[in-house]
C-alpha positions as a LaTeX table, in Angstrom:
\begin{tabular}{lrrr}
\hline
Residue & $x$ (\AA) & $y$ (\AA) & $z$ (\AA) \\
\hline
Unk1 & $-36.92$ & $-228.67$ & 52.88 \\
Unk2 & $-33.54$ & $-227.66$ & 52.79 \\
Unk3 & $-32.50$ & $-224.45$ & 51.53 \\
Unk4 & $-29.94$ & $-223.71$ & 48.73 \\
Unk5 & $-26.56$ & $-221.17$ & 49.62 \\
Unk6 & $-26.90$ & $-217.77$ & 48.56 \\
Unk7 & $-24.24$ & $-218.40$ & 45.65 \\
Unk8 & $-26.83$ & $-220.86$ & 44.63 \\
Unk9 & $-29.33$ & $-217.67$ & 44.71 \\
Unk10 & $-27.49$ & $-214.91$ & 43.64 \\
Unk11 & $-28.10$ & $-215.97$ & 39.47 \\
Unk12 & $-31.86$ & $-216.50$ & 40.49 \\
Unk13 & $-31.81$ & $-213.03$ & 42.45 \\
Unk14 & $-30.07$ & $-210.81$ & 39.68 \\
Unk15 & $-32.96$ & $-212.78$ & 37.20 \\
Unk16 & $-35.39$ & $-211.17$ & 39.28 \\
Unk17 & $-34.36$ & $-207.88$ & 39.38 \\
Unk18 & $-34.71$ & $-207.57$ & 35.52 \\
Unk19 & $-38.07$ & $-208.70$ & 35.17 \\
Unk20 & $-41.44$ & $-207.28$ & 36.54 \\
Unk21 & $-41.55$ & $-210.24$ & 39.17 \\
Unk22 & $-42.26$ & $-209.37$ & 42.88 \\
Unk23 & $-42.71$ & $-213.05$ & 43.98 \\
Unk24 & $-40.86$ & $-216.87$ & 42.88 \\
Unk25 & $-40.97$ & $-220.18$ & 44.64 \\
Unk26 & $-39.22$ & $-223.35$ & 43.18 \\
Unk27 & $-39.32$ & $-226.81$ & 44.95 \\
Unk28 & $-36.87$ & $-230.12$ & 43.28 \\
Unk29 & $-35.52$ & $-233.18$ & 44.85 \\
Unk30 & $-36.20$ & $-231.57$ & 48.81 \\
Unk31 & $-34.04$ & $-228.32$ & 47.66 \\
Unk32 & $-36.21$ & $-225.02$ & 46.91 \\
Unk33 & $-36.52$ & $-221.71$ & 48.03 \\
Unk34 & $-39.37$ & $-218.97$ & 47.80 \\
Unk35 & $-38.46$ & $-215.06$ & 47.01 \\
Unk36 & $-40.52$ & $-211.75$ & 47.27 \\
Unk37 & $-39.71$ & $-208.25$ & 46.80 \\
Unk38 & $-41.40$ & $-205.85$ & 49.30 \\
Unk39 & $-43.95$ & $-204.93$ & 46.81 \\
Unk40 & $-45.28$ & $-208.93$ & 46.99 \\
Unk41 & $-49.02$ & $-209.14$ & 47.49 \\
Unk42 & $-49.61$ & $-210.18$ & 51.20 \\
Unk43 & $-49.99$ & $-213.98$ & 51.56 \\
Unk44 & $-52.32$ & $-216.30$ & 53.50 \\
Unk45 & $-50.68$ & $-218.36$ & 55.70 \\
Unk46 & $-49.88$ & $-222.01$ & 55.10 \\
Unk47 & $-52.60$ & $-224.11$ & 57.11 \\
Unk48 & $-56.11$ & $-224.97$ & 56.77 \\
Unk49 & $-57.91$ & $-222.85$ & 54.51 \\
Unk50 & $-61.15$ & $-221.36$ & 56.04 \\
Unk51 & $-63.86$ & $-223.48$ & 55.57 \\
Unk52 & $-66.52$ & $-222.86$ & 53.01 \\
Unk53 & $-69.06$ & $-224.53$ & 51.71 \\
Unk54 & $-68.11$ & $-224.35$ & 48.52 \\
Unk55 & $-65.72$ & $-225.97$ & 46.52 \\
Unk56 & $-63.30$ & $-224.55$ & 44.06 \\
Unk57 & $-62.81$ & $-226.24$ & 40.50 \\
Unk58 & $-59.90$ & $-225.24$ & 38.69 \\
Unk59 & $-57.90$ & $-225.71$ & 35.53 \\
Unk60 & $-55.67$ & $-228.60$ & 35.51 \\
Unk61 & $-53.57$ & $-226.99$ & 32.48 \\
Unk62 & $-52.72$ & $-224.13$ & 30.42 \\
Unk63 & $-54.27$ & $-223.01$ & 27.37 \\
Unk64 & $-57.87$ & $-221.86$ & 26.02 \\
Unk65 & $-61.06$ & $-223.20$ & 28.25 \\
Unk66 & $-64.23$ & $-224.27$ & 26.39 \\
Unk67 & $-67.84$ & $-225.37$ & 27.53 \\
Unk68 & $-67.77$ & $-229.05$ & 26.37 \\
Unk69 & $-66.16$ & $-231.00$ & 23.65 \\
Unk70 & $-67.30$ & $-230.40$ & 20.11 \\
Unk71 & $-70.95$ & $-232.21$ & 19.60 \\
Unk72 & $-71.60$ & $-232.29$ & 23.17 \\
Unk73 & $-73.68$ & $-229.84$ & 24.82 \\
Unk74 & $-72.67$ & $-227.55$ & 27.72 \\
Unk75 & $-72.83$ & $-229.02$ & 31.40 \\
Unk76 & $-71.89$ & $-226.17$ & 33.81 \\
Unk77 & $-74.57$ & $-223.63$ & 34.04 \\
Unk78 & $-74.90$ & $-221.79$ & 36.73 \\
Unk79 & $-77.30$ & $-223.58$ & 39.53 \\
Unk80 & $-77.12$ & $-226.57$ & 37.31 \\
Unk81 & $-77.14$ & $-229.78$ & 39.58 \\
Unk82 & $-73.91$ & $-232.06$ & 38.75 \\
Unk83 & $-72.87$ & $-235.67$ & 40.19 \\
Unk84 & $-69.30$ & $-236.48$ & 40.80 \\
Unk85 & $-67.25$ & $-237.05$ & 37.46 \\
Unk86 & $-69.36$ & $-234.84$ & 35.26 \\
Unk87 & $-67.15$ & $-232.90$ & 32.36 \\
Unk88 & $-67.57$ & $-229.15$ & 33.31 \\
Unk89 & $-65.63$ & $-228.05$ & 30.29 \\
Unk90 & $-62.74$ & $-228.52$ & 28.43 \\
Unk91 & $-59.57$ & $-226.64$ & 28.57 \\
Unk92 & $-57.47$ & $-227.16$ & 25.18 \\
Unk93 & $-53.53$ & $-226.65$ & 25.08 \\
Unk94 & $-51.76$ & $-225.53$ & 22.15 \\
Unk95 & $-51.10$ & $-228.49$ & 21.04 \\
Unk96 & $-54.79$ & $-229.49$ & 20.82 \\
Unk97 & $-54.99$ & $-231.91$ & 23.39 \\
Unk98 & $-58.48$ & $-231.22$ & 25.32 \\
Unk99 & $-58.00$ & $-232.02$ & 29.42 \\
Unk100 & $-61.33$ & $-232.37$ & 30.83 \\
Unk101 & $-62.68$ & $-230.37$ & 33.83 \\
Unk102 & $-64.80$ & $-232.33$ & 36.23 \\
Unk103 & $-67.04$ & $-232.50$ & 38.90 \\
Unk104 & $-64.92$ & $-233.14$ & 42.18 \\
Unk105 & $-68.38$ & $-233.57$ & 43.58 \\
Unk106 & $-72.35$ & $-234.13$ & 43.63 \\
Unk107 & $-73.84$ & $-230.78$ & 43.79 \\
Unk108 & $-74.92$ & $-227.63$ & 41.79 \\
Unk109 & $-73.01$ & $-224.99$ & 40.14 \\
Unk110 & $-72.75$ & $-221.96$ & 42.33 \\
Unk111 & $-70.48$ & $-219.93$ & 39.93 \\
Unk112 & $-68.52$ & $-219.83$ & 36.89 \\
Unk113 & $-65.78$ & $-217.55$ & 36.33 \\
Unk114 & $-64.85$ & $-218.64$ & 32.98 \\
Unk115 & $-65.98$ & $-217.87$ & 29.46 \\
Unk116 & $-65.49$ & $-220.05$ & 26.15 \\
Unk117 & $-62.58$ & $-219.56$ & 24.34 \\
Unk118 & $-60.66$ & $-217.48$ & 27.48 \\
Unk119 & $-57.24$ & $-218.55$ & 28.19 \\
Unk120 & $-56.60$ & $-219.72$ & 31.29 \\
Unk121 & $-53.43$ & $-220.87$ & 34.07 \\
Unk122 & $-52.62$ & $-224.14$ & 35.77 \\
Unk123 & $-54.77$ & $-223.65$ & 38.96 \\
Unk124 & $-56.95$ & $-220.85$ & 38.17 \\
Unk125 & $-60.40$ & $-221.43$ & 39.67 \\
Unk126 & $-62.67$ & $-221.78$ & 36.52 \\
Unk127 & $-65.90$ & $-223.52$ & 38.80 \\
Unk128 & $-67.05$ & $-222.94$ & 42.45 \\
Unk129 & $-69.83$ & $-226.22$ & 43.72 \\
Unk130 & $-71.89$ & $-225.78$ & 46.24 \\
Unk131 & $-71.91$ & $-230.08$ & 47.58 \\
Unk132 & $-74.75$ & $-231.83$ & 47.84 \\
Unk133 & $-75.07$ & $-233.12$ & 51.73 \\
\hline
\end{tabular}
């Protein structure tokens, strides 16, 4: 990736500094750049994540998560066994457009971390699976 000049920075850098921020990372056409202050959370490394047997669903938008479209009934209970493709929830954007959550995989529902009508973030986990071998 190659890495912008600091003149390129310095707007993005005096941003920062008047805002609550203590980490940024952007990424466009092969140019980005990641910032932190020194009060940044401490960060994993980049590599192979540890391996688990479980496997993390999460929201593939922003806006207000919900068990299951209206007039269908809920799916994702926990210890509930799903196959691959199964709608988890729904997770409904301002605009009302509902973007399913599904099963990445056969299994049963280990855990859910999210309630009806929460709001959640692009990426939170909302769903771990435990796979079926």
């Amino acid at each position: 990736m190659n890495a912008p000049d600091a003149e390129e920075l310095r707007p993005i850098v005096d941003w920062i500094k008047s805002t609550d921020l203590v980490e940024v990372a952007f990424r466009k056409a092969g140019k980005g750049f990641a910032l932190a202050t020194p009060e940044s959370p401490v960060r994993v490394p980049e590599g192979a994540p540890p391996v688990s047997r479980f496997i993390p669903v999460s929201s593939e938008a922003v806006g207000i998560f919900q068990w299951a479209q209206p007039g269908k009934a809920r799916k994702a209970e926990e210890g509930a066994a799903v196959v691959e493709g199964d709608e988890l929830g729904v997770v409904v954007s301002g605009c009302g457009a509902a973007k399913p959550v599904k099963s990445p995989a056969a299994g049963r529902v280990a855990k859910c971390f999210a309630e009806a009508g929460q709001a959640v973030e692009y990426g939170q986990p909302l769903f771990l699976l435990e796979p079926r071998p």
